[in-house]
C-alpha positions as CSV (number, residue, x, y, z in Angstrom):
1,X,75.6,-65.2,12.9
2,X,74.3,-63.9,9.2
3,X,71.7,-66.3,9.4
4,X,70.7,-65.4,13.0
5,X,70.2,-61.6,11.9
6,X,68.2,-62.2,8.7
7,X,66.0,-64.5,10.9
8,X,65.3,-61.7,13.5
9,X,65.1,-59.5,10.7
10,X,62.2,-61.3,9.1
11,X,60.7,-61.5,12.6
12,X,60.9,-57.8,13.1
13,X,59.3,-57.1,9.5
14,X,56.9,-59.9,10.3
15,X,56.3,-57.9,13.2
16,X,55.7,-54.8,11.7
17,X,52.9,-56.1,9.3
18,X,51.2,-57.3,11.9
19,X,51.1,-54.4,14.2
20,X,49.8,-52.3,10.2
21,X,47.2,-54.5,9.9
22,X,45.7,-55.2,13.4
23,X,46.0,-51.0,13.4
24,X,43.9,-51.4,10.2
25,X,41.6,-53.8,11.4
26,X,41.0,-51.5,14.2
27,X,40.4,-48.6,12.2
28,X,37.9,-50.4,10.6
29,X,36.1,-51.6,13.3
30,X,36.1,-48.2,14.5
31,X,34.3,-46.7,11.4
32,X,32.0,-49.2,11.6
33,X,30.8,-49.0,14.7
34,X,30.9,-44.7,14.8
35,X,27.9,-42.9,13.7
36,X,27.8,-42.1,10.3
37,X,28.8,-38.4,9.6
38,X,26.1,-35.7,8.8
39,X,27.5,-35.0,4.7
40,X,26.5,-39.4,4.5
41,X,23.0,-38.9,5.9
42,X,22.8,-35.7,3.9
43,X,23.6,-37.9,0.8
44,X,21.1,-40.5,1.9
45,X,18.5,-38.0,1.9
46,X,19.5,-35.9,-1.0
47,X,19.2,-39.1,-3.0
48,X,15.7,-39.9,-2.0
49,X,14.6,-36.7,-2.5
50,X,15.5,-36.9,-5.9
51,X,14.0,-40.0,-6.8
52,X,10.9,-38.8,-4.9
53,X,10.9,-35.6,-7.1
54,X,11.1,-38.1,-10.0
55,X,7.8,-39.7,-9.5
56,X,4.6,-39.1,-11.3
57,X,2.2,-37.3,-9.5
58,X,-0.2,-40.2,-9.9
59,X,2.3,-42.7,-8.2
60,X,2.8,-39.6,-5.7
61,X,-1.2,-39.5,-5.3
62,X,-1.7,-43.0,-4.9
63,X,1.0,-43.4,-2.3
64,X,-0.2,-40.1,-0.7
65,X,-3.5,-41.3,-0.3
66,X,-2.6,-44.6,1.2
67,X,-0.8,-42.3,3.3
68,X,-3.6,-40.6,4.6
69,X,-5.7,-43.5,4.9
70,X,-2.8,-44.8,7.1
71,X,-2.6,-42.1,9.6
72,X,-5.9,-42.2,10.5
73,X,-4.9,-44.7,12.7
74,X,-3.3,-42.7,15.2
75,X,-6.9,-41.2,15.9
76,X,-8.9,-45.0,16.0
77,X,-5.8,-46.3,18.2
78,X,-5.7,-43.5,20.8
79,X,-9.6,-42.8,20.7
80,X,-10.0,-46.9,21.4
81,X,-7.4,-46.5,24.3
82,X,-9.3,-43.4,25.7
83,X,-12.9,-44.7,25.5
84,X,-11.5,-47.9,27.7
85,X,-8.8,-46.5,30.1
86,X,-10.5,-45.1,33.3
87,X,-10.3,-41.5,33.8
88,X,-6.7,-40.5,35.3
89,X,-4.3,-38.5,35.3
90,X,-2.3,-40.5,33.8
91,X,-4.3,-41.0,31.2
92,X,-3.1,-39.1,28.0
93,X,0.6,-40.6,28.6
94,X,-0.9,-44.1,27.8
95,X,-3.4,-43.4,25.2
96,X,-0.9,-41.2,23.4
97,X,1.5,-43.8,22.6
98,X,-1.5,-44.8,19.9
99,X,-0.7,-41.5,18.6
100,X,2.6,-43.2,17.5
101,X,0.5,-45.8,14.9
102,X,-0.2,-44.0,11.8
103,X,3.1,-42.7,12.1
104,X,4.5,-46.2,12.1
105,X,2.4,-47.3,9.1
106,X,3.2,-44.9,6.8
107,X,7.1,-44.0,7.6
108,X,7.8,-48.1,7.5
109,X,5.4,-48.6,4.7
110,X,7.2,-46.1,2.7
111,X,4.1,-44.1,1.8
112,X,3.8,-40.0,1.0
113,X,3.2,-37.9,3.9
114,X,3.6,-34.2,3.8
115,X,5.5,-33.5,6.5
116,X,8.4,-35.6,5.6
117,X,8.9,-34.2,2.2
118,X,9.6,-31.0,4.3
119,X,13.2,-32.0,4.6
120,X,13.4,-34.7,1.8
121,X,12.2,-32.9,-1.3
122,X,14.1,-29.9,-0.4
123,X,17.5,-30.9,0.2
124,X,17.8,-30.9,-3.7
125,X,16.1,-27.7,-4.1
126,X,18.8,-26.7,-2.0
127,X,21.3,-28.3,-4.4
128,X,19.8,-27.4,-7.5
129,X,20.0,-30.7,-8.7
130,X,18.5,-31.6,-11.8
131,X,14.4,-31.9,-11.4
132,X,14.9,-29.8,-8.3
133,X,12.9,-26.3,-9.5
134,X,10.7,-24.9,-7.1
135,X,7.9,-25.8,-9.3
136,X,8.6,-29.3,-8.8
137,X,8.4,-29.0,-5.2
138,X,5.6,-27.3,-5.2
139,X,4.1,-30.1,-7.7
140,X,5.1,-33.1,-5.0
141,X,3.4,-30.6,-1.9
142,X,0.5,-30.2,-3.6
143,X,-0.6,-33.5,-4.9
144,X,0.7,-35.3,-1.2
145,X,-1.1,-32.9,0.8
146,X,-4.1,-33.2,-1.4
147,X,-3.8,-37.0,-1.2
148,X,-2.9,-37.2,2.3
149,X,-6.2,-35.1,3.5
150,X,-8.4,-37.0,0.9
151,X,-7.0,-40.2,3.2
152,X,-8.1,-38.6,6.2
153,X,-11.6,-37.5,5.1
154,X,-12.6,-40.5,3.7
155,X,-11.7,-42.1,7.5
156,X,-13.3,-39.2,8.9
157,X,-16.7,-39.8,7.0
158,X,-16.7,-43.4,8.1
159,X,-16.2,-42.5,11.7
160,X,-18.3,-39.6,12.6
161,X,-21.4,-41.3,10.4
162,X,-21.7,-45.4,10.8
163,X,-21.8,-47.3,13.4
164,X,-18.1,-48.6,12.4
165,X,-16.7,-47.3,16.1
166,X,-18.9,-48.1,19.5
167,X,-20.2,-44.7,20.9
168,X,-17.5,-44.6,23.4
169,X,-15.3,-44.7,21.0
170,X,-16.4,-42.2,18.7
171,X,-17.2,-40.1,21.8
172,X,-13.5,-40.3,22.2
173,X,-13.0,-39.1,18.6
174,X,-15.1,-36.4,19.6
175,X,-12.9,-35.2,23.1
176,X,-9.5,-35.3,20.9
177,X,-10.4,-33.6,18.2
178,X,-12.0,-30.3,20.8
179,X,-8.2,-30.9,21.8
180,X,-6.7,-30.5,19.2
181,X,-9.2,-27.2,18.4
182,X,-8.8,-25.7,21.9
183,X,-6.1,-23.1,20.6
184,X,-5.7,-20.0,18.5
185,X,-4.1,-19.3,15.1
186,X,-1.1,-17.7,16.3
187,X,-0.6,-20.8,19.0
188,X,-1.6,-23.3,16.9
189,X,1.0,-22.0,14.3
190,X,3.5,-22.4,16.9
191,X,3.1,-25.5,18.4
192,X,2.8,-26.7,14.4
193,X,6.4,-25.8,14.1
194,X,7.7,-28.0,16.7
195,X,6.1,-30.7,15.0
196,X,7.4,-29.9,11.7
197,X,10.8,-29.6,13.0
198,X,10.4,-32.8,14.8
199,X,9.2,-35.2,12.1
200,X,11.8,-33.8,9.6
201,X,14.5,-34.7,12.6
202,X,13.0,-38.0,12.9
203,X,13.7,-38.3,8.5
204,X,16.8,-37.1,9.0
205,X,17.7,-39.7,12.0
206,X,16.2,-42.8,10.1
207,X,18.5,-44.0,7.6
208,X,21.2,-45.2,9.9
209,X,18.5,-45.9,12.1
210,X,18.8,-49.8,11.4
211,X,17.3,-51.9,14.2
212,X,16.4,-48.6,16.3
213,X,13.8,-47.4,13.7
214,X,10.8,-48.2,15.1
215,X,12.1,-46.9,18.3
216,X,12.8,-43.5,17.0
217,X,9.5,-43.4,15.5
218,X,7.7,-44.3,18.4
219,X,9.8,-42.0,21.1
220,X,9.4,-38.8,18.5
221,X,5.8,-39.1,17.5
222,X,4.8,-39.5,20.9
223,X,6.4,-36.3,22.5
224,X,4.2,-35.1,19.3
225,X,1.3,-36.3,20.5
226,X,2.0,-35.7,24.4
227,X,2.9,-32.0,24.0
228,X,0.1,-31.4,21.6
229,X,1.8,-30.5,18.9
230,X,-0.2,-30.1,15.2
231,X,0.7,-32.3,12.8
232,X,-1.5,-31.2,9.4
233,X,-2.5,-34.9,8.7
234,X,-2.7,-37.1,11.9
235,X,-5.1,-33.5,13.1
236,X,-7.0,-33.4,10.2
237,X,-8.4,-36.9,11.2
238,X,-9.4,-35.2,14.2
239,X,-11.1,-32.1,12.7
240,X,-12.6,-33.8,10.1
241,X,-14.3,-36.2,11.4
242,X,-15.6,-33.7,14.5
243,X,-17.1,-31.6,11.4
244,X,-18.7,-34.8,9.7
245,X,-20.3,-35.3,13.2
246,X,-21.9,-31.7,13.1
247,X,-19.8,-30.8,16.1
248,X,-17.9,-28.0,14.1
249,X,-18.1,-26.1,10.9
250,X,-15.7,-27.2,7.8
251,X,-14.8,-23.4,7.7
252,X,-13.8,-23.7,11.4
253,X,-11.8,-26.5,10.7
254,X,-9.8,-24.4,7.7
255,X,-9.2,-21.6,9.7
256,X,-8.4,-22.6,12.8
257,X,-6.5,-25.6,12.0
258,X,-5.9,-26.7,9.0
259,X,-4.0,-23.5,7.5
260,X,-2.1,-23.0,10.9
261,X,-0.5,-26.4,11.0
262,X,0.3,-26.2,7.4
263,X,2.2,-22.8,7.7
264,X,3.6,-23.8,11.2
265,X,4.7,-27.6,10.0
266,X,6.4,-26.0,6.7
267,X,8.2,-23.7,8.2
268,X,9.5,-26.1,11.1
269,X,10.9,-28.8,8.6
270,X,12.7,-26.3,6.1
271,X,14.0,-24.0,8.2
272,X,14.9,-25.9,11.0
273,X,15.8,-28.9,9.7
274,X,16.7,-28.7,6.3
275,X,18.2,-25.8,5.8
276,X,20.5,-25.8,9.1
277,X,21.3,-29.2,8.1
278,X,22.1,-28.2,4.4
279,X,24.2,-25.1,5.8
280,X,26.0,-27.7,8.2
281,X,27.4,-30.3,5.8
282,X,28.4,-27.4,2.9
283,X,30.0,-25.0,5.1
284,X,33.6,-25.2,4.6
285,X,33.2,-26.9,1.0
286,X,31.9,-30.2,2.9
287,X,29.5,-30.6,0.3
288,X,31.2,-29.5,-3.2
289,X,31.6,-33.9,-3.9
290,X,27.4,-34.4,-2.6
């Protein structure tokens, strides 16, 4: 009788592990397949921000510049798309989705682009992490933008004055960029914002991205392009190469665009995305351990 209690005994401890572990094993399973909470993509970020503060500014040059370069394919892709899609309605839904190019380029090629470093260089700032002054922010704007607009002149150049594009397609060039100058400061500005606040989402959505990256870079940039919203560097290929055709004057270009979508994409990516998405994970002391 002893025997046959310590037997049943052992089974119901045996029992009993089991049930811990399979309830382990499925608390696992849950955290891995749950999304990852905001304070771990805040701590992504806030780490690549401070490396990126870290850089020279020639590294940040180069890369800025390659960057620029880069996004001038969202112009050539959706200017060769216009010149040879029949005129529709239906049109700008298709040949937007070349829009979506340079974007893709530069944000999986890792390269500098302005717009991103709207949420990425300031979530240390934020923090006052070591490296993280204002001056050093400023230092990392100034030499991307600088670099990225180089990029897009040098493009610009090449399009509006050889033979490099047929004349449909630079007349294409030519019908974007008027569209992306049809507008005045103060809506400019505002459209700008949406666009800020849009690419710094899609930064703050792609490290956990994984296999969906490409997706969420594609499906953000396009509602970019489709609701016309300016982004400084994939317009400034626009502008600039409408002003290296003669069609415009490089003051134009400053004033109606250029400063605008700088202001308007600035303020779209730090207030609206960084800083809500600082305030998020530190309220409550979340943030004390980032």
């Amino acid at each position: 009788m002893s025997e046959e209690k310590q037997w049943q005994g052992d089974g119901q401890e045996k029992s009993g592990r089991e049930k811990v572990e399979q309830q382990e094993g499925e608390s696992r399973e849950a955290g891995e397949r749950s999304a990852p909470s905001a304070k771990i993509v805040y701590k992504t970020i806030l780490k690549e921000g401070e490396e990126e503060l870290g850089r020279t500014s020639a590294a940040l040059f180069w890369s800025g510049l390659a960057a620029g370069l880069s996004m001038s394919f969202s112009m050539i892709a959706e200017g060769l798309l216009v010149a040879h899609l029949p005129e529709a309605g239906w049109r700008p839904l298709v040949s937007k989705l070349g829009y979506t190019l340079g974007f893709l380029i530069v944000v999986l090629g890792r390269q500098q682009l302005f717009t991103e470093n709207t949420l990425t260089a300031i979530l240390p700032l934020l923090k006052r992490k070591p490296h993280a002054t204002l001056a050093n922010v400023l230092r990392l704007w100034a030499v991307v933008l600088v670099a990225n607009l180089l990029g897009t002149l040098l493009v610009a150049l090449v399009a509006a004055r050889t033979e490099a594009f047929d004349y449909e397609v630079r007349k294409a060039f030519v019908e974007i960029a008027h569209k992306t100058l049809e507008h005045g400061f103060l809506t400019t500005l505002l459209r700008a914002v949406f666009a800020g606040w849009l690419i710094a989402l899609m930064v703050w959505l792609l490290p956990f991205a994984e296999t969906a990256r490409v997706w969420v870079i594609i499906i953000i940039t396009y509602v970019v392009g489709v609701g016309h919203f300016g982004h400084i560097i994939a317009g400034a290929v626009d502008v600039f190469t409408l002003a290296a055709g003669g069609h415009t004057t490089w003051a134009h270009v400053f004033s109606a665009f250029i400063a605008p979508t700088l202001i308007g994409n600035t303020l779209g990516g730090v207030l609206l995305v960084a800083m809500l998405n600082h305030a998020q994970v530190v309220a409550g002391g979340e943030g004390e351990d980032v």
